[in-house]
N, C-alpha and C positions, 0 to 999 in steps of 0.2 A: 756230692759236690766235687769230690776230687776227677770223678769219670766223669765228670759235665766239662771240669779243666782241661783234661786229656784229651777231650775230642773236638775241645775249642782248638788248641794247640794241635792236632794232627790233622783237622781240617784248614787252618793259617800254613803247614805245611803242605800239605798236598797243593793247595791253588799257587801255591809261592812255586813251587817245583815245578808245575804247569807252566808258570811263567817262563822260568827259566829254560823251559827243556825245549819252547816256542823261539826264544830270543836269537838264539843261532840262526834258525833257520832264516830268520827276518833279518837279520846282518850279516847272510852269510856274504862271505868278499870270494870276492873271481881276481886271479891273477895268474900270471905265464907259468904258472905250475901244473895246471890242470888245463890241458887244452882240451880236454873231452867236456868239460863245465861251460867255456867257450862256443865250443861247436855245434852243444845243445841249445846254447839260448842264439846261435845264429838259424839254426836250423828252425824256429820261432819265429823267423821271417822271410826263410824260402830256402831253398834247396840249399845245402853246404856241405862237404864232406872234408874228413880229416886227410891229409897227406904228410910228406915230408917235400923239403925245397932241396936244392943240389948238394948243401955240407951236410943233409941231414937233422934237421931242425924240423918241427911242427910248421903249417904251412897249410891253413884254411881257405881251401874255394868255396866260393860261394854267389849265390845271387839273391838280390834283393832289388823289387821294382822294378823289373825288366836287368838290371846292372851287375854284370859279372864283376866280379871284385876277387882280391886274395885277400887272406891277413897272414902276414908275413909273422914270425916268432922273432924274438933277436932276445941277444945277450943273454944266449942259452949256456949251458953246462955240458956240454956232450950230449947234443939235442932235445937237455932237458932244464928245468928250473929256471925259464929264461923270466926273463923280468920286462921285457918291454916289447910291443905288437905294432906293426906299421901296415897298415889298410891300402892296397894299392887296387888302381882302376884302371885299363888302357881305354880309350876310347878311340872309334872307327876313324883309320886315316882318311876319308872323304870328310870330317870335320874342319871346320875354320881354323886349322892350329896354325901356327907362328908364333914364333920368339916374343913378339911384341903384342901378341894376347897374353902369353903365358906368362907374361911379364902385368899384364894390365890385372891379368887375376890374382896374383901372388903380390901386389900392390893393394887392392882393393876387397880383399875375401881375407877373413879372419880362420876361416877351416878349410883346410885342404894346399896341400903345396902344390903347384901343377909344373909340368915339366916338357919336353920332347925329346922321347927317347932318339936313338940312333936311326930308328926305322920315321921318324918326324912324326911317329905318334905319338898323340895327348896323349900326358899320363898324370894324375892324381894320385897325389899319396897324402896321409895323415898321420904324423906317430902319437901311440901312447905311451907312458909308462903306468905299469901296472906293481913295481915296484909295494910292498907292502899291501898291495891289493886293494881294490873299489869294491863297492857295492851292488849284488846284483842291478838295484836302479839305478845306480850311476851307467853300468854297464850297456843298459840297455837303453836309455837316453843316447848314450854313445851311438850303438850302431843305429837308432835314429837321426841323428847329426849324421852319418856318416852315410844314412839314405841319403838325406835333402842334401850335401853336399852334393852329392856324386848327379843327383837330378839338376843343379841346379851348376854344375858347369855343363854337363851335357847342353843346356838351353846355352850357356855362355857361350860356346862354341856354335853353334848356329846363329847366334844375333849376326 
């Protein structure tokens, strides 16, 4: 009886431990600490590779959907531990841009700031904070949002 107890009790252990040693993985959080974690789940949806930007910060290229993109690092530590990531996109000077599109989009679109640089090209940016960290799925929702954004001024800019 006592060894029927014992093996009830270390088999309720064992699957419990199973549990537990799965649950990380399934929550694990992504945030500006680890831009190599970042770079893999972009490289998930097309070519990306790591750099550094001009002070020295992490600084992801990348493309997704035909659309060159960055993701910028910010409120880093000495190019590291940053806490918040800003997705920028230029788009082709022969597009529609003017102040008073970029204005019509940043009035009416809920995702993506748009902008014209100094050279009067679109530009698209988005910030996140990563601050305490998301969820892989939140994360990759995100760079999905941040496909259909990027597609979907691209078309804005041609109407």
């Amino acid at each position: 009886m006592r060894n029927g107890f014992k093996a009830a009790i270390l088999a309720g252990l064992l699957a419990t431990s199973g549990l537990a040693i799965a649950a990380p993985a399934a929550n694990k959080l992504i945030d500006g600490h680890n831009p190599q974690a970042i770079l893999a789940l972009a490289k998930d949806l097309g070519a990306a590779s790591l750099d550094k930007d001009d002070v020295g910060d992490p600084m992801i290229t990348g493309q997704m959907d035909g659309y060159h993109y960055n993701l910028f690092f910010y409120d880093c530590e000495q190019g590291r531990n940053c806490n918040t990531v800003q997705f920028r996109a230029t788009f082709e000077p022969d597009k529609k841009a003017t102040y008073a599109r970029m204005h019509t989009w940043n009035k009416t679109k809920r995702f993506g700031q748009a902008y014209l640089d100094d050279n009067r090209d679109a530009v698209l940016t988005w910030d996140i904070n990563l601050t305490g960290g998301v969820t892989v799925d939140n994360w990759n929702d995100t760079m999905d949002t941040w496909g259909q954004t990027m597609d979907s001024f691209s078309r804005f800019l041609d109407e």
